[in-house]
C-alpha positions in Angstrom: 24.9 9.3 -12.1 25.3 8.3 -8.5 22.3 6.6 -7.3 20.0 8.9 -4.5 19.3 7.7 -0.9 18.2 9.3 2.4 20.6 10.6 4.5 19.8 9.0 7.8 19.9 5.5 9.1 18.2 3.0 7.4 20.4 -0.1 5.7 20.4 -2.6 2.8 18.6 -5.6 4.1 18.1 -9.1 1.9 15.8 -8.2 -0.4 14.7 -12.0 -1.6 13.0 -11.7 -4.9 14.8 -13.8 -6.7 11.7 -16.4 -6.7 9.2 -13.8 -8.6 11.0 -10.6 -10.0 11.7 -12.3 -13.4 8.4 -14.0 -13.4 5.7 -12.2 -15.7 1.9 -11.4 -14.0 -0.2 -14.5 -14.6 -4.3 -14.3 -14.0 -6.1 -16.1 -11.5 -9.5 -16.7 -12.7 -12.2 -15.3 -10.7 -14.0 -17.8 -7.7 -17.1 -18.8 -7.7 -18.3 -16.2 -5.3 -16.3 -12.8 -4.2 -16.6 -10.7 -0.6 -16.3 -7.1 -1.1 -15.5 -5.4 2.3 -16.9 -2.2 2.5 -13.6 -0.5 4.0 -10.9 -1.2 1.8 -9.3 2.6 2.3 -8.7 4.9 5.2 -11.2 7.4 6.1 -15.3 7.0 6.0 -16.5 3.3 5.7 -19.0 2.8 2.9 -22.5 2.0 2.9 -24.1 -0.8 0.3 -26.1 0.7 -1.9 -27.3 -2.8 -3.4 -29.6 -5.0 -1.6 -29.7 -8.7 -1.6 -30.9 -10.3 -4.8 -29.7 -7.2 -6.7 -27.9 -8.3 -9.9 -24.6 -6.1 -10.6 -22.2 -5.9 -13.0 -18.1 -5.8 -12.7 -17.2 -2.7 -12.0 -20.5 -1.6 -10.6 -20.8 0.7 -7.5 -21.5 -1.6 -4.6 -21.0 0.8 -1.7 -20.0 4.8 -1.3 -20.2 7.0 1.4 -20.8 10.6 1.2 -17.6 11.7 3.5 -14.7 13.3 1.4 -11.9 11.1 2.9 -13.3 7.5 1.4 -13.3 6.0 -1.8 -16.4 3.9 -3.4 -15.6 -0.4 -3.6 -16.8 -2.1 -6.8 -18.0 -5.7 -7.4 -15.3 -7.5 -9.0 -17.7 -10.1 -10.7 -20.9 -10.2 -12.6 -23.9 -12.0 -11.0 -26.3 -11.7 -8.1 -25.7 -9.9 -4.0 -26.2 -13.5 -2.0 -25.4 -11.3 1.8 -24.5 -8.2 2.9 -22.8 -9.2 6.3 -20.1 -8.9 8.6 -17.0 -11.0 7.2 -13.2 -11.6 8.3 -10.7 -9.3 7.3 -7.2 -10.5 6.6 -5.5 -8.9 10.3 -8.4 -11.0 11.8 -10.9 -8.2 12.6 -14.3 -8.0 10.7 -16.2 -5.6 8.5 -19.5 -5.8 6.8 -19.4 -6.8 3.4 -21.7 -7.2 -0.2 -21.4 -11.4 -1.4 -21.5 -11.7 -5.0 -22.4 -15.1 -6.6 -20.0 -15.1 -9.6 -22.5 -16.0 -13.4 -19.2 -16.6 -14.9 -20.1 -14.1 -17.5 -18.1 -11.0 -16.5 -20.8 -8.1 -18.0 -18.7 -5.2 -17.5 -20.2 -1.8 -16.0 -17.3 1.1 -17.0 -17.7 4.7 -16.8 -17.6 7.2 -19.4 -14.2 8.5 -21.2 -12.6 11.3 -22.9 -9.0 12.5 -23.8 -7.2 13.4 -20.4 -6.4 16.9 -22.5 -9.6 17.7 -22.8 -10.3 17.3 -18.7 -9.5 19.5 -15.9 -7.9 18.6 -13.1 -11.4 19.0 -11.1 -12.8 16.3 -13.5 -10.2 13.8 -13.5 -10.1 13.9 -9.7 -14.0 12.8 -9.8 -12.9 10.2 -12.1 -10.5 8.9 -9.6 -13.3 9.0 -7.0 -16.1 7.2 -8.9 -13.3 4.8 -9.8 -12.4 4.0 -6.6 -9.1 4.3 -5.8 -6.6 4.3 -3.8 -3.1 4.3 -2.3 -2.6 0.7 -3.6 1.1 0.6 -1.9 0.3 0.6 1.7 -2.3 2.2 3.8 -5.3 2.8 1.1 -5.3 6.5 0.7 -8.1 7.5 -1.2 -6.4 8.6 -4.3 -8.9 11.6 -5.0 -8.4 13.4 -1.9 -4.3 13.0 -2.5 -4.7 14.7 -5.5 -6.3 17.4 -4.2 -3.4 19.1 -1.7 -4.4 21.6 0.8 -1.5 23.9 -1.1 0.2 24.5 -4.5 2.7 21.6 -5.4 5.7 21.3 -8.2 6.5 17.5 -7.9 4.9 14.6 -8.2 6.8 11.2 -7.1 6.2 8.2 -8.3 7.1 5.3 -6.0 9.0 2.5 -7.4 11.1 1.9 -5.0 9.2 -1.6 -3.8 12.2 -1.5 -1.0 10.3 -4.5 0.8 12.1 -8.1 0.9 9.7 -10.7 -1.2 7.5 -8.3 -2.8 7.9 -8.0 -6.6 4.3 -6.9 -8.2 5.5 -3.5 -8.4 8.6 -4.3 -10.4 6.7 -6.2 -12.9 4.0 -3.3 -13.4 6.9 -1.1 -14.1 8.4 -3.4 -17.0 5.1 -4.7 -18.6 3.0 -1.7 -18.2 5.0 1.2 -18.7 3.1 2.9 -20.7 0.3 2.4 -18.6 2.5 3.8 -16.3 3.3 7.1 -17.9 0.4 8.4 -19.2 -1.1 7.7 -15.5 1.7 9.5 -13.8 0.8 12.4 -16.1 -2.6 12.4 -15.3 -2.1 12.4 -11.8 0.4 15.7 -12.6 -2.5 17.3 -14.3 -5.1 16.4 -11.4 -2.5 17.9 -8.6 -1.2 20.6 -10.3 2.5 19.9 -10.7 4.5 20.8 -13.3 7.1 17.7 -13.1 7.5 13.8 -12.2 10.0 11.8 -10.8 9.6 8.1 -11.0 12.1 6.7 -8.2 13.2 2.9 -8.8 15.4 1.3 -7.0 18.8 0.2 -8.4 18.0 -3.6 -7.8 15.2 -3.4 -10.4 17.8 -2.6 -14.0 15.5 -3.6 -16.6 12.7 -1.4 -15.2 15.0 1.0 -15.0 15.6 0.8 -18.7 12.1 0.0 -19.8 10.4 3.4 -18.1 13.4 5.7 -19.3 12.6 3.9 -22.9 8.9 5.3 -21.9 10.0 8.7 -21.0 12.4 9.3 -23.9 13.7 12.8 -23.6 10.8 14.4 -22.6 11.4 17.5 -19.8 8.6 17.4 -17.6 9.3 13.8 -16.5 12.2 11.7 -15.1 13.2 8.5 -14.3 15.8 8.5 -11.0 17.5 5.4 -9.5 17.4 4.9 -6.1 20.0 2.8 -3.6 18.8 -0.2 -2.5 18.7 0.4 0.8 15.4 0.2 3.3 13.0 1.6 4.0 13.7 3.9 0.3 10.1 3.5 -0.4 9.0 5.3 2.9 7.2 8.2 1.5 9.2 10.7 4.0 12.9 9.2 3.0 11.7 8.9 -0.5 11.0 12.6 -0.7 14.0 13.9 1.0 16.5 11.3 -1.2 14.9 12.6 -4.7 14.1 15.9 -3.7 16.2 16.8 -0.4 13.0 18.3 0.9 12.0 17.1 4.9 8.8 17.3 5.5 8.2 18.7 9.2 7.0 16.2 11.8 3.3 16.0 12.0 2.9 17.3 7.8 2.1 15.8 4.9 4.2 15.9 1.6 2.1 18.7 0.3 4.0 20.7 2.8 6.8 20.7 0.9 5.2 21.3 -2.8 4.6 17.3 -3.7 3.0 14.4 -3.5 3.8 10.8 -3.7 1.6 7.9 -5.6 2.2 4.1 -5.8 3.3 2.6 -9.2 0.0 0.6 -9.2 -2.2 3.6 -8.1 -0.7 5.4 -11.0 -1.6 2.7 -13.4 -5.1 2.4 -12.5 -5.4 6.1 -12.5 -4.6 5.2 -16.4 -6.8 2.6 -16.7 -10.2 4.8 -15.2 -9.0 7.9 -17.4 -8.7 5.4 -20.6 -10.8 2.5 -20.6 -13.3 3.5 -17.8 -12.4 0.6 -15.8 -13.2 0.8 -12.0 -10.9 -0.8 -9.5 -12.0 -4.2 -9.0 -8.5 -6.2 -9.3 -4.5 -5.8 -8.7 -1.4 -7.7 -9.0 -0.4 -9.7 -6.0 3.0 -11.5 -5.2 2.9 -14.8 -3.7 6.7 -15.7 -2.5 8.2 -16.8 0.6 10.2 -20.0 1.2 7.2 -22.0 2.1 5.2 -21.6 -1.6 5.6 -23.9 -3.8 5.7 -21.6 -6.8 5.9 -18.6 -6.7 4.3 -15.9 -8.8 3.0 -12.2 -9.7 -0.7 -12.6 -9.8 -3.5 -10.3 -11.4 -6.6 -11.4 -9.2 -9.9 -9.8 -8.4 -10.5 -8.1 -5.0 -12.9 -10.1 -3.1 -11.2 -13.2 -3.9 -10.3 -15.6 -1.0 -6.3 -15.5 0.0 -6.4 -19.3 -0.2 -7.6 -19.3 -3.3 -4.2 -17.0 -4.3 -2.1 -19.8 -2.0 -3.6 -22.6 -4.2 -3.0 -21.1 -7.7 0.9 -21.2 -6.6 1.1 -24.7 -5.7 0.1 -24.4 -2.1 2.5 -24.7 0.7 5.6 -26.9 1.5 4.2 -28.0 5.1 2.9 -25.9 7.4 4.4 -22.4 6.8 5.7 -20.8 10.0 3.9 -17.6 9.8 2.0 -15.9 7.1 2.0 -12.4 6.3 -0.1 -9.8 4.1 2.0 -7.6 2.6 6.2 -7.5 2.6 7.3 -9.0 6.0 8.7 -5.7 7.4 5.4 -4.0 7.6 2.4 -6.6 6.7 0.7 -7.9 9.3 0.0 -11.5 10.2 -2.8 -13.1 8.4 -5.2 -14.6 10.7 -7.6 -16.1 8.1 -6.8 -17.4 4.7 -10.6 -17.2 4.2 -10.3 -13.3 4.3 -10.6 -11.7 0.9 -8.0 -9.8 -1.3 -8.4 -5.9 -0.8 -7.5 -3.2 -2.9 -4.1 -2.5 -1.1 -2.8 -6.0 -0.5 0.4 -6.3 -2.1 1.9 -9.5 -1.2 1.0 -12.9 0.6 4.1 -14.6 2.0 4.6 -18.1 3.8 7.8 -18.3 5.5 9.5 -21.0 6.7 11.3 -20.9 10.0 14.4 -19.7 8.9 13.0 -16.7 7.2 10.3 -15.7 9.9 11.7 -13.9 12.8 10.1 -13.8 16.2 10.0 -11.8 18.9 11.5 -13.4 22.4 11.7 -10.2 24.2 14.9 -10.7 26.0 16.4 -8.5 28.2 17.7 -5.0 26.2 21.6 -4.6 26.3 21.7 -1.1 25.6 23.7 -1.9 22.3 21.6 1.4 20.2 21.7 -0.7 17.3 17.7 0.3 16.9 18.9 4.1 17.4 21.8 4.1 14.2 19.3 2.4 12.2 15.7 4.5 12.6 15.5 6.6 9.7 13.1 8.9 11.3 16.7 9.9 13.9 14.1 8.3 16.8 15.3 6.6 20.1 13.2 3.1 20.0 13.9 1.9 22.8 12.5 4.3 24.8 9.9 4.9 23.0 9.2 1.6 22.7 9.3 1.3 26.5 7.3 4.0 27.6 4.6 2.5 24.9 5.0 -1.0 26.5 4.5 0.8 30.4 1.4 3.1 29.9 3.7 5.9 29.6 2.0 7.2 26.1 1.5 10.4 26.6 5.7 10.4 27.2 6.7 8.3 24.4 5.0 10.8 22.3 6.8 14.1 23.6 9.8 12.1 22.1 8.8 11.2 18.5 6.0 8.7 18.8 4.1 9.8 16.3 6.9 10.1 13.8 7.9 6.5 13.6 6.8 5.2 10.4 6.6 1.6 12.1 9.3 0.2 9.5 10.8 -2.5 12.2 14.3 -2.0 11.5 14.7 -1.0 15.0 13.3 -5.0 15.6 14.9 -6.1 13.2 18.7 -5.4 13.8 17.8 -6.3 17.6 19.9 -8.6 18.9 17.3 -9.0 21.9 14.4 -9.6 19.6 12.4 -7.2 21.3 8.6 -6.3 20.0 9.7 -2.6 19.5 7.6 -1.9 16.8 4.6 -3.9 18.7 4.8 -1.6 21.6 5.3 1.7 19.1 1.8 0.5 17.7 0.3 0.2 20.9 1.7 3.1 22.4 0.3 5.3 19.2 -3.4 3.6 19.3 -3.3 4.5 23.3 -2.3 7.4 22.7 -4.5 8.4 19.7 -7.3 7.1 22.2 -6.5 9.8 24.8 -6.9 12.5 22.3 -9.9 11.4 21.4 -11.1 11.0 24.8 -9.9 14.8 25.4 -11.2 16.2 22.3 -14.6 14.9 23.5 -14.3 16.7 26.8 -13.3 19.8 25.6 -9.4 19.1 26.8 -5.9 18.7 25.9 -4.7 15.6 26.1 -1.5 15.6 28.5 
């Protein structure tokens, strides 16, 4: 069968996993002391509900919120609350945060189980709640409120695609935890309401291919597809319309067009809360880039320092040129390595100077390689300009808000200009102008 892939820009980029995508998941043992950040999702940030000197068990509820849109974070660790305190994120910023001092013991708090066929969909989503999680590819979705759409849906999608350079923990899930894998991505069927899955995996990635079709057998209500390599494939958007040929509308979510799309990991601790009662207190990490000295798919628990992650593989050849949380397309830069490992941190990279591009901003030459290549059919430049001028409420009359911020349009510049930089900035400006009108009883303009 002929491989599936969107229909619209986008191109096959050097995908650099060579270092880690034959490497099985090795542990990291837990550190001596773990910082759980209280906003490890998007929506409502959490509120402790422990108090210094409070002993707690791994898995235990350290923080909740009431809202709908946020997801509960979990001490990773056994052993006693030493702060509760504002603490550095990994994009530099800070949030407030519960300090566990680690007794080495690992007393385990899980939450109750039965058979997934004898839950309803209702229950299993509560499940998912209490367990706290979420989109564990990208942005931190709480998982819960996903698998509740506002309308009926037939598909659920399963994203293997892992179309990121460097990043390999997906990959490895999918060949050493398949069945993990499958009897999550039927859960999450049941919770949502679909009647099929599609787990999409890109070409590049054969033996998981084979290992989650072994997993499926001939079963009809769920399929294995390959996907073209070719980026961004995992973009939930392109991802949908290449397995499905359904485009959602600008502004909408998949649930528009009857599915929804999980992350391999999501879907395996999905599994994990429905079978062992295990909440979401760790996830597999790749360590890569040219600047590591070993490289590695690492199982570590949240709250751990990044450093500590950096140390397990060697440490660094030198001073790396730039470090980056996440793949290097989309991750940001890491400002601290003392910032802790979050629930949707996929990768930690240290790239040399040949591998990490930067932005010198020279002059545009009109070329429109940045146009042929935006799979969302944008114009970057100029929206890219108008973002960069104060010109927000423009740029956004012309697609702003449907860029999904994949920097290809940076990355086949041959200017090197900060187009995706000024995208970002022109979205938080002009997300900050709507606000501003909402609260005066306007419409922004």
């Amino acid at each position: 069968m002929t491989a599936k892939t969107f229909p619209r820009g986008g191109m096959e980029i050097p995908h650099r996993k060579e270092a880690t995508e034959g490497k099985a998941i090795v542990t990291l043992a837990p550190p001596a002391q773990v910082v759980i950040p209280l906003q490890q999702h998007i929506g409502a940030r959490c509120e402790p509900v422990v108090n210094v000197g409070h002993y707690v068990k791994m898995g235990q509820v350290v923080g909740d919120s009431s809202q709908f849109v946020s997801a509960p974070v979990h001490a990773s660790v056994s052993g006693k609350v030493v702060a509760i305190e504002e603490r550095p994120l990994l994009n530099g910023s800070k949030c407030l945060a519960v300090v566990i001092a680690n007794d080495g013991r690992d007393e385990e708090y899980t939450l109750p189980v039965r058979p997934v066929e004898k839950m309803s969909a209702a229950e299993i989503r509560e499940t998912v709640r209490k367990a706290g999680i979420v989109g564990m590819g990208g942005a931190g979705f709480p998982t819960h409120v996903k698998l509740n759409p506002p309308r009926p849906v037939d598909t659920v999608i399963i994203n293997g695609a892992e179309c990121e350079p460097y990043l390999t923990c997906d990959h490895r899930l999918l060949v050493e935890r398949t069945e993990e894998l499958v009897r999550g991505t039927r859960a999450i069927m049941k919770a949502a309401g679909a009647e099929r899955g599609i787990i999409a995996i890109e070409e590049n990635k054969p033996d998981a291919i084979a290992a989650v079709r072994e997993a499926v057998g001939d079963a009809k209500d769920l399929t294995v597809e390959a996907m073209k390599v070719r980026y961004p494939q995992g973009a939930e958007k392109q991802l949908i319309k290449a397995v499905l040929g359904r485009e959602v509308p600008s502004g909408k979510l998949p649930a528009e067009v009857g599915c929804i799309v999980s992350n391999v990991h999501t879907a395996i601790a999905v599994d994990a809360a429905l079978t062992y009662g295990r909440t979401l207190y760790e996830r597999v990490v790749t360590v890569s880039g040219g600047a590591v000295v070993d490289p590695r798919n690492v199982l570590v628990r949240v709250g751990t320092p990044l450093k500590d992650l950096l140390d397990f593989c060697g440490g660094t050849l030198g001073e790396p040129a730039a470090l980056v949380g996440g793949g290097p397309m989309t991750g940001p830069p890491v400002a601290s390595l003392d910032a802790p490992v979050v629930k949707n941190l996929s990768g930690i990279l240290a790239l040399t100077d040949e591998e990490a591009g930067f932005d010198e901003n020279r002059p545009c030459i009109r070329c429109a390689r940045c146009v042929n290549a935006c799979p969302m059919g944008l114009l970057p430049l100029t929206i890219a300009d108008l973002s960069a001028n104060g010109r927000s409420a423009e740029a956004a009359q012309i697609g702003l808000m449907d860029c999904i911020e994949c920097s290809l349009c940076s990355y086949v510049c041959p200017s090197k200009r900060a187009l995706v930089t000024w995208i970002k900035q022109g979205k938080a400006a002009w997300n900050a102008q709507r606000r501003a009108a909402a609260a005066a009883g306007e419409k922004a303009v």
